[in-house]
N, C-alpha and C positions, 0 to 999 in steps of 0.2 A: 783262486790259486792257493793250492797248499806251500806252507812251509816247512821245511824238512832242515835237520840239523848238520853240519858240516861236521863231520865226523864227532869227535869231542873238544872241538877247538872253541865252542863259544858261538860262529858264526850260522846261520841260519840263511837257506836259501831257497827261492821258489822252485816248486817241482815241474816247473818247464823252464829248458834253461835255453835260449837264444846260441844259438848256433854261427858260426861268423865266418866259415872254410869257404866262402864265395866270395868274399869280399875283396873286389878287387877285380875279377876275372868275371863271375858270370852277375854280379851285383855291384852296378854305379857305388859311385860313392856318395851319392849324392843320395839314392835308394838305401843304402848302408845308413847312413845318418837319420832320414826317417824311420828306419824300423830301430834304430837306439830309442827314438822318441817313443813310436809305440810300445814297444813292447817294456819299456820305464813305467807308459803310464796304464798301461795295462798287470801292473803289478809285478811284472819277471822283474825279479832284480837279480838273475843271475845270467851272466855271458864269456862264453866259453869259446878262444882263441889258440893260435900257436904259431910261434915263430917262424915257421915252413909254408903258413898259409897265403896266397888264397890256393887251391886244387883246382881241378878238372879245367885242365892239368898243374900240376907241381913243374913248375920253370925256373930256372936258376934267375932270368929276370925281374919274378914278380915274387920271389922269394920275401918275406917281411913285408909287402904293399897292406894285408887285413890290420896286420898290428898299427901301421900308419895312419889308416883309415881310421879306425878308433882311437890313435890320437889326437888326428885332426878334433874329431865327436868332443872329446875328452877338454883337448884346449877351450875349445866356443860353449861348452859345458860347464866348467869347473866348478860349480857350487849343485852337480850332481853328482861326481863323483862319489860318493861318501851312500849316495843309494843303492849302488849295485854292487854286487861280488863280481871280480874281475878276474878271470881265472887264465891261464895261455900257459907253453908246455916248452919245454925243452927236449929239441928234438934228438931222437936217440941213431947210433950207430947206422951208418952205411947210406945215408944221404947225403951224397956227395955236392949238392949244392950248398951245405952248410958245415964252415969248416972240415969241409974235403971228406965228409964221412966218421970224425970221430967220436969215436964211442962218448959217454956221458961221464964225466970224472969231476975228481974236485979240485980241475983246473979250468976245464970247460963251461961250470955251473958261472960263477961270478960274470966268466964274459959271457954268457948267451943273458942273465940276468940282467945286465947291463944294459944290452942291445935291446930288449923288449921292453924296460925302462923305459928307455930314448925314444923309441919308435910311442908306444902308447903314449909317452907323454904324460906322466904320474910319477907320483913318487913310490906307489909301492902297488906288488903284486896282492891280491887276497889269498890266491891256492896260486899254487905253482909246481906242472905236474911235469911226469917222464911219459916221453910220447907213447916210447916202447924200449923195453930192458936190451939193454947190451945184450945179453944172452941168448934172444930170439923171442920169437913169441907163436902160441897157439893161434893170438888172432889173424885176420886178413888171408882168409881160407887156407892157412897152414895147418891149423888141427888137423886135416889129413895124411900130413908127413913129418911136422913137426918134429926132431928127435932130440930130446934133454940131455941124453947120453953123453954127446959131444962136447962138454963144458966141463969144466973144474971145477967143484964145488967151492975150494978152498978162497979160488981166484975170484967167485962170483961175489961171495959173501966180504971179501976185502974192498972191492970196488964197490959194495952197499955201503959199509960203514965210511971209507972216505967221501962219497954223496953224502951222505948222513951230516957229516962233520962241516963240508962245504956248505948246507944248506943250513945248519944252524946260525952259521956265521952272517947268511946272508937277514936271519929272524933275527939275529942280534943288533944289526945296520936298519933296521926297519924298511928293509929295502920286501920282503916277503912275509903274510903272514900265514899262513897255510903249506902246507905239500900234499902233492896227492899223486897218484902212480893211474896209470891207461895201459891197456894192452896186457895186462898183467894176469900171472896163473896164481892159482890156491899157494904153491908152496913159495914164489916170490914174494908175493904179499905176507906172508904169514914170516917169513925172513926181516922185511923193512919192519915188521911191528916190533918183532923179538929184538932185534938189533935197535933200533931206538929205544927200548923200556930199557937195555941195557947198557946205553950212552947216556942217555937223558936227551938226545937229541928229535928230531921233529917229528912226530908220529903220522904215517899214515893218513890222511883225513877220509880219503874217497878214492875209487878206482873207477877209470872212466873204460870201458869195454863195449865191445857192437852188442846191442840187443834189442830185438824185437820176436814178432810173432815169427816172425820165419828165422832168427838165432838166439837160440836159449840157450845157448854153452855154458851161460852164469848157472843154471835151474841148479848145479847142484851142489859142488865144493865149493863154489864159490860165493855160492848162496849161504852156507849155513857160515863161512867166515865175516863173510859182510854183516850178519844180521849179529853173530856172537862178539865181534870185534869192532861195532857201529863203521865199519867203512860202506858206508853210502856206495852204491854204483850211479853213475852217470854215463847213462845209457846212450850210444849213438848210433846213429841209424836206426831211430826208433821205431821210422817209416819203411825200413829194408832199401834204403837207396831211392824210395819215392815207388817199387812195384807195389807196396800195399795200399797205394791210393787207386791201382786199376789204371792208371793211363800210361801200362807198358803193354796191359792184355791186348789180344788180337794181332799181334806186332806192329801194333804202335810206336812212333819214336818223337814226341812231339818237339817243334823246332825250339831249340834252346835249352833243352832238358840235359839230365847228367846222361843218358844213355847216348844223348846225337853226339856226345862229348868224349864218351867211354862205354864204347860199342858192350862190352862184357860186364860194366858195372863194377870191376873190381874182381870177376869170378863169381859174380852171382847169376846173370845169366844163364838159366839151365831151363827144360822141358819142363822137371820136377818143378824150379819155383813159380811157374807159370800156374802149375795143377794148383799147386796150394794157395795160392794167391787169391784163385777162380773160388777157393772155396773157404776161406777166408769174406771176400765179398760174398758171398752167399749168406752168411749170414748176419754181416752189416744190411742186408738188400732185406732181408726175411726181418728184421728188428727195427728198420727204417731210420739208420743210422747212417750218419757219413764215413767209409773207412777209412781214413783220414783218423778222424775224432776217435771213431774206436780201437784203433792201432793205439791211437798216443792215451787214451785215457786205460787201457787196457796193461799199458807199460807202468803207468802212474800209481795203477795197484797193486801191483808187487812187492813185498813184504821188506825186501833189501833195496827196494827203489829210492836214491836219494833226486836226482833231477834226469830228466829226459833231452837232450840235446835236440830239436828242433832244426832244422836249416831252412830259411825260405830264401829262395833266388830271388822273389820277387815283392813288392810291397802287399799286392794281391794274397801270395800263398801266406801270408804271414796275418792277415786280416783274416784270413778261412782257418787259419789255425788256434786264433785268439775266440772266434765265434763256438770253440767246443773244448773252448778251458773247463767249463763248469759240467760237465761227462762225467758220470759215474755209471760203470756197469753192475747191471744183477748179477747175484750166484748164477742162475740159470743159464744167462750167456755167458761170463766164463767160464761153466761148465762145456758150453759148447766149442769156445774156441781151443781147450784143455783136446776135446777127442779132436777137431780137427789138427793139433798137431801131432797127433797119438798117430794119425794115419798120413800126416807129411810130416815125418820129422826130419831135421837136418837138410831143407833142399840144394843148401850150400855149404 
């Protein structure tokens, strides 16, 4: 396991970060707690949470069960806590299971802070991210129609700095020590930096965004700001929803999986990522590699790569993913996965 820097905060985290969006829904809790243990003693000491979770499906009644889950861990734990970065989000605008849908303000930050407090059972957060900007976002297959146009610059930039202001307050309570933004574009980000250098309030640490072999959206603005302004990406969906591991090809749907759960995957589901997929394992198949291992160590390489968010549903997938921590690819083969995306790009 590498360790990678949390932005310029001091803290230091593993570059495979345990993923926790099951928790509750398609992972016992009892399975939840074992894989705290592994993957503690397996060297991740980084785990990545949010207030909305568990998913597949998002239910007004299981709304906060992941964060619980991890406090239960946390309670019967307590003389681990201090091992791991503990990171979980504030969920942004128009999810109407969580306070009726309101946007992120610095009235909204203390309460949602609070509740994920409570529920983990801790005294303090390490990063503490924005799921998604008020604004909208490119991510969750919007970059197709996404339009910036329709915002107030003035309005957008006001509503950063009071976050700003609220989330100092919460670093000054020792209740957070970190911030870090998800879903986020070049010119949001590059706003929360400039607007905290000129408050003095919390900087940026990391931006958590979808990326793997089949979505490179980061490759390019957002690449050279992460690398120039050490915001670390923490990449999810590092496996494309689980189709880079091959057990979607042929139309497959195996029982328990995120597809028997969410037939489209979210809008990934398409002809094209099926081709690119086929040929992706092609060349894990040709190098006698797991695609699996070479999906995530392939993510791990990347120049702006701070941690890779993982999710195993199962104790199993999570033991298969720990057996190819230590993966490093040749030039050679990333050269090859480099032209297979040249000739599938974008399949979603």
């Amino acid at each position: 396991m590498q360790m990678k820097p949390l932005g310029r905060t001091g803290i230091v985290v593993s570059d495979l970060c345990l993923g926790t969006m099951t928790f509750g829904s398609q992972t016992s809790e009892a399975d939840a707690h074992r894989q705290m243990d592994m993957a503690l003693d397996a060297g991740i000491n980084f785990v990545d949470a949010a207030e909305m979770y568990p998913v597949n499906p998002v239910a007004k009644e299981t709304i906060g069960r992941t964060e619980e889950i991890l406090g239960n861990w946390n309670a019967a734990n307590s003389s681990r806590r201090a091992d791991f970065v503990l990171a979980t989000k504030h969920s942004g605008e128009g999810l109407s299971y969580v306070r009726d849908g309101a946007p992120i303000t610095g009235k909204t930050i203390p309460e949602a802070i609070e509740g994920s407090l409570r529920r983990l059972q801790t005294d303090y957060i390490d990063l503490y991210q924005f799921h998604w900007p008020n604004r909208g976002s490119y991510m969750f297959r919007q970059n197709w129609d996404y339009a910036p146009s329709g915002h107030n610059t003035a309005d957008a930039l006001e509503n950063m700095q009071e976050c700003l202001e609220a989330l100092q307050v919460q670093v000054d309570k020792g209740n957070i020590c970190a911030f870090g933004l998800s879903n986020e574009s070049a010119w949001g980000t590059a706003q929360w930096l400039r607007l905290a250098e000129q408050t003095g309030t919390p900087r940026a640490a990391s931006v958590q965004n979808e990326y793997s072999l089949l979505c490179r959206l980061f490759d390019t603005d957002m690449a050279e700001l992460s690398v120039h302004e050490d915001v670390g990406l923490m990449a999810f969906s590092p496996l494309g929803t689980g189709l880079l591991t091959g057990k979607y090809q042929g139309g497959a749907v195996p029982d328990g999986s995120r597809m028997s759960l969410s037939p489209q995957l979210g809008g990934r589901k398409s002809d094209r990522v099926f081709d690119a997929v086929a040929a992706y394992l092609d060349v894990a198949a040709r190098h006698g590699l797991d695609p699996t291992h070479m999906a995530l160590a392939w993510c791990r390489s990347r120049p702006f790569m701070m941690s890779a968010i993982f999710g195993a549903t199962t104790v199993a997938q999570l033991e298969h993913v720990l057996a190819g921590a230590d993966l490093t690819l040749s030039k050679e083969l990333l050269a090859e996965l480099d032209a297979v995306h040249k000739a599938h790009p974008m399949p979603y």
